[in-house]
C-alpha positions as CSV (number, residue, x, y, z in Angstrom):
1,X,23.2,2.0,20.5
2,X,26.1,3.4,19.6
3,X,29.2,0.9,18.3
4,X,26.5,-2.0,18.5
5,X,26.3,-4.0,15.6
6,X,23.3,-4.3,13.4
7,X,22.8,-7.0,10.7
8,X,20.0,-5.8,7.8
9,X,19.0,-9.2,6.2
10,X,17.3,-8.0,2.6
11,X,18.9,-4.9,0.7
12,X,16.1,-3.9,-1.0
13,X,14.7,0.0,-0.1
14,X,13.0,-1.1,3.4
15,X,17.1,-2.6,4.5
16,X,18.8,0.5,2.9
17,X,17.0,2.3,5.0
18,X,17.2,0.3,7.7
19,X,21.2,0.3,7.5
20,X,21.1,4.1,7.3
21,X,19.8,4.8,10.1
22,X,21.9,2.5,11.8
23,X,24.9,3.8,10.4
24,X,23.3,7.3,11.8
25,X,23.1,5.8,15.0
26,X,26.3,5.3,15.4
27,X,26.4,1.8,15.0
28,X,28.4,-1.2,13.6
29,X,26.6,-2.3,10.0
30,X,26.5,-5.1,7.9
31,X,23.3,-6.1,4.7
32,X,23.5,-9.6,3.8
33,X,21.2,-10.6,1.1
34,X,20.7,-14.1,-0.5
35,X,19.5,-13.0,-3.7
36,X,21.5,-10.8,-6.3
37,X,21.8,-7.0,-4.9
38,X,21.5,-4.9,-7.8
39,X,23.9,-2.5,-8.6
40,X,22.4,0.4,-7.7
41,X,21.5,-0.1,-4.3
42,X,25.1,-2.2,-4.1
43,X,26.2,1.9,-4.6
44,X,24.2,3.6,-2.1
45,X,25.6,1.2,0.5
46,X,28.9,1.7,-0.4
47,X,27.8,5.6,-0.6
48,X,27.5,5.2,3.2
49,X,31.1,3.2,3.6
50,X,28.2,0.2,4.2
51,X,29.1,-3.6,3.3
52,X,26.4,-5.5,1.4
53,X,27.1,-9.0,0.5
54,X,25.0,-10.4,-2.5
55,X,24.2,-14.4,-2.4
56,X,25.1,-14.7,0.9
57,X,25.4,-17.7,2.2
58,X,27.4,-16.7,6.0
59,X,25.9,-18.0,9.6
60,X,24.4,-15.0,12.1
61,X,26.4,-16.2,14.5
62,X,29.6,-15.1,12.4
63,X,28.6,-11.2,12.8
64,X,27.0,-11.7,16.0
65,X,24.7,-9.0,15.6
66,X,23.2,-6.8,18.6
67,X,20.1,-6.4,16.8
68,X,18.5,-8.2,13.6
69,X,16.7,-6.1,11.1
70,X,14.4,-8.5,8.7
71,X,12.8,-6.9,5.6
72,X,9.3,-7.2,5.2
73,X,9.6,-9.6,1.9
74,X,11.8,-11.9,3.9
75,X,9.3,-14.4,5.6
76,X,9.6,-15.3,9.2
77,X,10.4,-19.2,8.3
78,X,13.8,-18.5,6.5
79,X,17.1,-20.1,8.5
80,X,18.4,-16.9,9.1
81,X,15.8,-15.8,11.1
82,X,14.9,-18.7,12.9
83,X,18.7,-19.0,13.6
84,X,18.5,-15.5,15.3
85,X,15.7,-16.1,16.9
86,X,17.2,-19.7,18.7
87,X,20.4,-17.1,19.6
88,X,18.4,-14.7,21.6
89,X,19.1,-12.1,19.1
90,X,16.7,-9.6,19.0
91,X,14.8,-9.6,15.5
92,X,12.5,-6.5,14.5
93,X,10.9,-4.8,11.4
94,X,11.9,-1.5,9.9
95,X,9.4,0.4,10.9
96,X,9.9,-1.1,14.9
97,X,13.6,0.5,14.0
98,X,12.6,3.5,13.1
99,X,9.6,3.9,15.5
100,X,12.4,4.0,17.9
101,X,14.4,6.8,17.1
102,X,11.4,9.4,16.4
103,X,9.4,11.6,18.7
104,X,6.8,12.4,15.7
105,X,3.4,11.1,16.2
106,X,2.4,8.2,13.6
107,X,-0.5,7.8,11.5
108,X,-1.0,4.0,10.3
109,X,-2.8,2.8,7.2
110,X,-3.0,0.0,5.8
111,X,-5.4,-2.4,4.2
112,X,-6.1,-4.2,1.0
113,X,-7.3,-1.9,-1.3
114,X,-6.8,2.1,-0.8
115,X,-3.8,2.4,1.3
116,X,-1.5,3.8,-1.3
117,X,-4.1,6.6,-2.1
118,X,-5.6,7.3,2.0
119,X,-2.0,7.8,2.8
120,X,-0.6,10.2,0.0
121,X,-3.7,12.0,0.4
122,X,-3.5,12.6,4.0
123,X,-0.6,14.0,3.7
124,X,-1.6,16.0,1.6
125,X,-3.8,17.7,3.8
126,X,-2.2,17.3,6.9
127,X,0.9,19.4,5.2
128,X,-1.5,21.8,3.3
129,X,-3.3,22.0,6.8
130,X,0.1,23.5,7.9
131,X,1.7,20.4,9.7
132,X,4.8,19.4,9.3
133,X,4.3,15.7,8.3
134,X,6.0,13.1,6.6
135,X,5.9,10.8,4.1
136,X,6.7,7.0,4.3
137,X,6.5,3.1,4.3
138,X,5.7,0.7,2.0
139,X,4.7,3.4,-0.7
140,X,8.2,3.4,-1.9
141,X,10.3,5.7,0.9
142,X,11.3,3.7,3.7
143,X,10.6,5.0,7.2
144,X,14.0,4.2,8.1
145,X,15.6,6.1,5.3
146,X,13.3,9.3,6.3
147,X,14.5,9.3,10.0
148,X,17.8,8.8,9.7
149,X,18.1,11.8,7.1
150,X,15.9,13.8,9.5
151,X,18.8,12.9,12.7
152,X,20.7,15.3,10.4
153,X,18.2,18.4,11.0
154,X,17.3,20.7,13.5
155,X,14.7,19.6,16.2
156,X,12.3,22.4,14.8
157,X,12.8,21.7,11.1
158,X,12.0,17.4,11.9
159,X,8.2,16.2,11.2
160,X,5.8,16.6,13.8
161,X,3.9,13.5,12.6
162,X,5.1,10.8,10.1
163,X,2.4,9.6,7.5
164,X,2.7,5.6,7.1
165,X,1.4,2.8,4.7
166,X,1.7,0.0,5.9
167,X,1.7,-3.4,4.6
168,X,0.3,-6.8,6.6
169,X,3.8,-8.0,6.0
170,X,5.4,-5.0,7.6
171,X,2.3,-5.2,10.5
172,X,3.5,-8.8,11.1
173,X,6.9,-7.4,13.0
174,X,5.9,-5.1,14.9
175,X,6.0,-5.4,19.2
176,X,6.2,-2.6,20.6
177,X,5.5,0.5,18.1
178,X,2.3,2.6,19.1
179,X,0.6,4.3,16.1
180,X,-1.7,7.4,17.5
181,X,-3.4,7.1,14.6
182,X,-4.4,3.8,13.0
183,X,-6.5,3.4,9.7
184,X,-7.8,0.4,8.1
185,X,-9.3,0.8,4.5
186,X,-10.7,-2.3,4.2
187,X,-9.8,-6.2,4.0
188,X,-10.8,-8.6,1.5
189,X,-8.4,-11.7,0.3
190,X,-5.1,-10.9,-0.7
191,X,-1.6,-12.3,0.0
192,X,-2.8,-15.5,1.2
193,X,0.1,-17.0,-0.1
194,X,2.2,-15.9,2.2
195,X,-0.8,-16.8,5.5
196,X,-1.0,-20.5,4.6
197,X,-4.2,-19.5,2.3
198,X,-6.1,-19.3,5.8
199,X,-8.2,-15.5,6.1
200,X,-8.1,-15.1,9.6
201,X,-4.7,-15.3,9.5
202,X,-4.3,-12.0,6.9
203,X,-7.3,-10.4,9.2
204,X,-4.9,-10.5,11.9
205,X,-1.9,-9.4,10.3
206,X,-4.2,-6.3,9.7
207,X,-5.2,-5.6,12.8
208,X,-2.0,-6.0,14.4
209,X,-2.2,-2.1,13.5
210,X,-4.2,-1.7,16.9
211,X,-1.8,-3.6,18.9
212,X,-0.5,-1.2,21.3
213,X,-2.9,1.5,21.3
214,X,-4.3,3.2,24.2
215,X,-7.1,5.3,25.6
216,X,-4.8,8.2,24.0
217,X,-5.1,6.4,20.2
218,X,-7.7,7.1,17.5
219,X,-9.0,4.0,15.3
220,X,-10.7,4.6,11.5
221,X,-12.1,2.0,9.8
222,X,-15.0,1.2,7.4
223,X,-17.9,0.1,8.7
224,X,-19.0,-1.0,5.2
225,X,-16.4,-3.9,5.0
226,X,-17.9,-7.1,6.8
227,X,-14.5,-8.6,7.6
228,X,-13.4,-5.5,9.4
229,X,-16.9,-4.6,11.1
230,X,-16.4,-8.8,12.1
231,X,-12.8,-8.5,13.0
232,X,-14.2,-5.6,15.3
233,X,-16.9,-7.2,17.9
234,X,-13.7,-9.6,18.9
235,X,-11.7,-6.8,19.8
236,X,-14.6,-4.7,21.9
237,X,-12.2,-5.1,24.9
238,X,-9.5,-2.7,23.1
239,X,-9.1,1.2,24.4
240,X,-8.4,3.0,21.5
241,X,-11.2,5.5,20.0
242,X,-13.3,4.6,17.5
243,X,-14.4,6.3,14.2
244,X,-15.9,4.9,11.5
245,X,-16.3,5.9,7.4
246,X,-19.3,4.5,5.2
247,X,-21.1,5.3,2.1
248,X,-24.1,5.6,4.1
249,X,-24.5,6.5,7.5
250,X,-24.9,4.0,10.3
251,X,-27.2,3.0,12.2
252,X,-25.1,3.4,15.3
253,X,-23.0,6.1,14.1
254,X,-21.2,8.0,16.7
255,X,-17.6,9.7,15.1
256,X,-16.3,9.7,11.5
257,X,-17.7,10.1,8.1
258,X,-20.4,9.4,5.9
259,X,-21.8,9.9,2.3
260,X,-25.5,11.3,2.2
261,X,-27.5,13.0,-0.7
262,X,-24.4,13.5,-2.9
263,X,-22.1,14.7,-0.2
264,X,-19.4,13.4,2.2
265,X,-20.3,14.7,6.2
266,X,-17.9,14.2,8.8
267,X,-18.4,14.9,13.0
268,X,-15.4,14.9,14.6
269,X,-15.6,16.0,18.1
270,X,-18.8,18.1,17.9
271,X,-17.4,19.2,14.7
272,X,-19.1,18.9,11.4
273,X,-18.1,19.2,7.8
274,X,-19.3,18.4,4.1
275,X,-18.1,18.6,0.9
276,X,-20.4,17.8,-2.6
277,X,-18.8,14.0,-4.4
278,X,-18.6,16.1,-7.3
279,X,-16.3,18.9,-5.9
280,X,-13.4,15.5,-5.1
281,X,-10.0,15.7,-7.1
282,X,-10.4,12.3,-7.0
283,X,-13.3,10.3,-8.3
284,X,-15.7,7.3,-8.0
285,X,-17.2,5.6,-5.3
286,X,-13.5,3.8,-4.1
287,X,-12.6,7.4,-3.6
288,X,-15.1,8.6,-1.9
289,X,-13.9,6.2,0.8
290,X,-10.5,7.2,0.4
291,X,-11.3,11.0,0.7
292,X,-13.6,10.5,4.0
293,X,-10.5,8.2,5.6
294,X,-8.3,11.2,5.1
295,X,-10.8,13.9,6.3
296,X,-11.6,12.2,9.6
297,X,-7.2,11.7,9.9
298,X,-7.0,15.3,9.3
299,X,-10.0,16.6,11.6
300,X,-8.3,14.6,14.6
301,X,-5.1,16.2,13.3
302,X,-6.6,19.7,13.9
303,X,-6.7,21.0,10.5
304,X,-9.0,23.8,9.7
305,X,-12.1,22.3,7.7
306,X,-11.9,25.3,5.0
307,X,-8.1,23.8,4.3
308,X,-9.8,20.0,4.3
309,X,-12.4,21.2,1.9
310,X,-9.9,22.4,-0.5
311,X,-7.3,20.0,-0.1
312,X,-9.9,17.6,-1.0
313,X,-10.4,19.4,-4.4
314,X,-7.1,19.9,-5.9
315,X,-5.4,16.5,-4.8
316,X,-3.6,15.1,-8.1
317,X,-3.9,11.8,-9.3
318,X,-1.5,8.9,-8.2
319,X,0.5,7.4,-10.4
320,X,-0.7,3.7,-11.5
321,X,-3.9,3.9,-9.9
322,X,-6.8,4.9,-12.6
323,X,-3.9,6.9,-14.2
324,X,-5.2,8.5,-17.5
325,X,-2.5,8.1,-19.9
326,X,-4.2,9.0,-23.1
327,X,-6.4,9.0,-25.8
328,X,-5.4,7.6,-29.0
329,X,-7.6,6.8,-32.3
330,X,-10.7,7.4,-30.1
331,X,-9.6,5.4,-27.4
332,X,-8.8,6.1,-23.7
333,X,-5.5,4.2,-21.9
334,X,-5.8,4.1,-18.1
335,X,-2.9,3.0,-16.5
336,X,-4.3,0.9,-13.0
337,X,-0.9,-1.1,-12.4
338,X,-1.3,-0.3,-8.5
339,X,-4.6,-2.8,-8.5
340,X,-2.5,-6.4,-7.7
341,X,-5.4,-8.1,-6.2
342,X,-9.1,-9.0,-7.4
343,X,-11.1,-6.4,-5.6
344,X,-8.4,-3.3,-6.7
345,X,-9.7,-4.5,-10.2
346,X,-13.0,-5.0,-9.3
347,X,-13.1,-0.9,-8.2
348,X,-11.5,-0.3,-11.6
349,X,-14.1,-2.3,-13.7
350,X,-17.2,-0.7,-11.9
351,X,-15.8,2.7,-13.1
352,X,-15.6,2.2,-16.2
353,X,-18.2,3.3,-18.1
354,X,-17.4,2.2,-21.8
355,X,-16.5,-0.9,-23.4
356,X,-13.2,-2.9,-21.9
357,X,-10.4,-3.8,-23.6
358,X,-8.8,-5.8,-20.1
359,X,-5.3,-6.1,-19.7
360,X,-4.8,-8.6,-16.7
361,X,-2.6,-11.5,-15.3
362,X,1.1,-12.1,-13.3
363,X,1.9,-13.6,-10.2
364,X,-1.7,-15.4,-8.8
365,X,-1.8,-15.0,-5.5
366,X,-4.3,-17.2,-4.9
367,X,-7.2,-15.5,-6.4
368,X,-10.5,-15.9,-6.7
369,X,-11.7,-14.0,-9.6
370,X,-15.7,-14.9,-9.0
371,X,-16.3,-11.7,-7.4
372,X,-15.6,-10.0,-10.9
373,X,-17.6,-12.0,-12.9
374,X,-20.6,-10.2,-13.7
375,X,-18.9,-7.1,-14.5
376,X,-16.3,-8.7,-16.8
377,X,-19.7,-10.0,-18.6
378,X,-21.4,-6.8,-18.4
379,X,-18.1,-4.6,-19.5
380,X,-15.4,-6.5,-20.5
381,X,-15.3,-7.3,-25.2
382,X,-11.5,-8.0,-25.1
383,X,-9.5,-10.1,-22.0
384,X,-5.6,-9.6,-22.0
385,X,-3.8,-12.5,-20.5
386,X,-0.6,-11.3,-19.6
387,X,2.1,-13.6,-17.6
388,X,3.4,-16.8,-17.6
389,X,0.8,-18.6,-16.7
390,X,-2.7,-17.6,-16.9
391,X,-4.7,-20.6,-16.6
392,X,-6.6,-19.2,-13.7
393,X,-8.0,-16.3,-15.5
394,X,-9.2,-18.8,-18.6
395,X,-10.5,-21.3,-16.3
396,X,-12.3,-17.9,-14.7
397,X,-13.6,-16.3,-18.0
398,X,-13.4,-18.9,-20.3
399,X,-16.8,-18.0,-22.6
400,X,-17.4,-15.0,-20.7
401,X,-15.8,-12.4,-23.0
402,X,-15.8,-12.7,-26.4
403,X,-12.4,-12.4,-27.2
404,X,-9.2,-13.6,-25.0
405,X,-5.7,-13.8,-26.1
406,X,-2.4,-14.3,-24.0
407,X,0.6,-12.3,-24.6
408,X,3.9,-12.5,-22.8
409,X,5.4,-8.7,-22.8
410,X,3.8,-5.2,-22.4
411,X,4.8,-4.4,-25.8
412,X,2.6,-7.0,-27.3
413,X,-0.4,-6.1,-25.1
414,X,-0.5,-2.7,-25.8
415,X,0.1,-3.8,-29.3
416,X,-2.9,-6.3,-29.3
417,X,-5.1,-3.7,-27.5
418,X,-4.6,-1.2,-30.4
419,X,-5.5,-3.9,-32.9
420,X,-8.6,-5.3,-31.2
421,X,-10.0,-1.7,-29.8
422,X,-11.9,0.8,-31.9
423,X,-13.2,4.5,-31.2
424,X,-15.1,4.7,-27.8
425,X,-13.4,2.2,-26.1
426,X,-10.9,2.1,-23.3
427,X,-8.2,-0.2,-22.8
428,X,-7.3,-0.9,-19.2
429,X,-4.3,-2.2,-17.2
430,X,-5.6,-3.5,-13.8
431,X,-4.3,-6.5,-13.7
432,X,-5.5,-8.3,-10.4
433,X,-2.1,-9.9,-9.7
434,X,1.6,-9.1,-8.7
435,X,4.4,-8.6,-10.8
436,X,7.0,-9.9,-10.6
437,X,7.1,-12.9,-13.2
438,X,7.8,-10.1,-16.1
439,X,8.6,-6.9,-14.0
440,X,10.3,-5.6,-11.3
441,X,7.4,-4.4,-9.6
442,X,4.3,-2.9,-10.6
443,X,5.9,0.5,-10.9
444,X,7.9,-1.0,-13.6
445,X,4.8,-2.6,-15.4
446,X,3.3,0.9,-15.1
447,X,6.0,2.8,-16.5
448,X,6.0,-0.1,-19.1
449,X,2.4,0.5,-20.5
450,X,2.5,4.3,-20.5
451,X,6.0,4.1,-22.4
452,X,4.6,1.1,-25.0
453,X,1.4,3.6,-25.8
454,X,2.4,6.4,-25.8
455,X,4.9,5.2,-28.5
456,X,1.5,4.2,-30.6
């Protein structure tokens, strides 16, 4: 690929990365973006002697690119794509990219709820297991970015397998790449925005994760999630193999995991393993599902079931998911930023275990908050409306709590949540929608919350 030229369209940490390895390849680059880049990533391009054009408003066929790299946020429909497309230019994701130009194995997963979690904790015990593994995708660290640094290193010092989340909208790209391990958490509505607010059309983004696997590829899913267990009588046909991870075991239970009498059992290969629900780093029934996904990842991986078992105990808690920032006057903060869709928040609700104190609100998706009814009646004394517009969570709770009030900064939730709570409560940020109406993204609103109270 060398002295071809590559055109990044979107210069945000997926396009960065993305123009890195590009550059590392040897080849001619150029990052357009029709938005404002900020000034920081403006820097690490020009770091790398790489052009990045803010607002721009220029024709593909100007650079004439070799090869089109789209960011995941940039939807299929914009000109510029379309454009590329009608030129016979070749028109790929960043992970497609970087798929390319790695001989590590891949482990997929993706889904709407648990992704972020299943993937930092299977790397955590694939590498405690002894594996060299890496770390990347839509979790912040572009794949891109992690290959091209890796080009610089010896062959023996390069991971053996690359740890991936992966979003639906960075699933929708891909052609050709072959994960050898694919996971799917679960699926329930989320994004449909972005699918014409038609289901199916999400549920297939998801399962684009199986696309290309073979009789070689392993598949784990949860058989307790009715979309996916759906989704999977219509693809009977594929060749992958099949394991499956539920809170109780299956009726037709062949390979995977399982929860039974207070314990997680796995059989992997005529292997079996169990660990107590009380011995998890991690707790509640969402991670129980998380822990067994990871398990069954690492058993096919090869790692030694003692290492598992203790990996398993001694994982620490992600940042902005059920993140524990602190108690003050008697009352517990927990920090659940990460949860941008309704059944994130529903998980969060059901494990909580005194009264609420809600923070909740942003960018609607297209939401349908019924699901979380009974326990925002059950649980919930005090509903936080935070965004711009949150006439979709009043119309949804509207009489359900006793108190609501809207505020339109972080500051003045927290703020609000001290004044309404009392001793024994806890207040909780999960709020069921994206970000990006006040923040930059929900690491931002995260960092927000835990700065504004623990400034109480």
């Amino acid at each position: 690929m060398r002295g071809q030229r590559l055109l990044v369209l979107g210069a945000g940490e997926s396009g960065c990365g993305a123009a890195a390895l590009g550059q590392a390849l040897g080849m001619e680059v150029a990052v357009w973006d029709q938005s404002g880049i900020p000034q920081g990533r403006l820097q690490q391009l020009d770091a790398m002697g790489i052009a990045g054009e803010s607002n721009c408003v220029k024709e593909i066929d100007e650079f004439a690119p070799h090869l089109v790299i789209k960011s995941p946020g940039i939807a299929p429909e914009i000109p510029w794509v379309q454009r590329a497309l009608d030129l016979g230019y070749r028109v790929v994701d960043e992970i497609e990219f970087a798929a390319a130009h790695t001989q590590a194995k891949l482990v997929g997963i993706t889904g709407t709820n648990g992704k972020t979690t299943t993937t930092f904790l299977t790397h955590h015990l694939l590498v405690r297991g002894g594996i060299r593994a890496g770390l990347a995708g839509n979790m912040g660290k572009s794949f891109a970015g992690a290959v091209a640094l890796d080009l610089h290193k010896p062959l023996d010092q390069r991971p053996d397998v690359y740890v991936l989340e992966v979003s639906s909208f960075q699933l929708d790209a891909l052609d050709q790449t072959r994960f050898d391990i694919g996971v799917i958490t679960n699926i329930t509505p989320d994004h449909l925005d972005r699918y014409g607010y038609v289901m199916q059309n999400y549920v297939d983004s998801k399962f684009r994760m199986i696309r290309n696997m073979n009789q070689e590829s392993h598949f784990v899913w949860c058989s307790d999630d009715p979309v996916s267990a759906e989704q999977i009588l219509k693809t009977a046909h594929c060749p992958y193999r099949s394991y499956t991870f539920s809170y109780r075991k299956p009726l037709a239970f062949t390979q995977g995991a399982f929860v039974d009498r207070d314990h997680i059992h796995t059989l992997i290969n005529a292997e079996t393993m169990s660990i107590p629900l009380n011995e998890l780093a991690l707790n509640g029934r969402h991670n129980a599902y998380n822990s067994m996904a990871a398990a069954v990842v690492a058993q096919l991986m090869e790692v030694r079931k003692e290492s598992i078992r203790e990996s398993l105990t001694n994982f620490d808690q992600l940042e902005h998911r059920l993140e524990k920032v602190g108690r003050v006057r008697g009352v517990d903060y927990i920090n659940d930023s990460k949860a941008t869709n309704v059944n994130s928040t529903w998980y969060a609700l059901e494990s909580m275990d005194k009264p609420v104190l809600w923070i909740a609100g942003g960018v609607d998706k297209g939401n349908d908050y019924s699901a979380l009814t009974d326990l925002v009646q059950d649980r919930v004394k005090v509903l936080i409306c935070m965004g711009k517009d949150n006439r979709a969570l009043h119309e949804a709770f509207g009489g359900k709590v006793p108190v609501m009030v809207n505020v339109t900064s972080m500051q003045e939730a927290v703020q609000r949540a001290y004044q309404l709570s009392q001793k024994g409560d806890a207040v909780l940020l999960s709020p069921a929608c994206a970000s990006f109406d006040l923040f930059e993204n929900y690491e931002d609103r995260g960092r927000q919350f835990k700065h504004f109270v623990n400034n109480l």
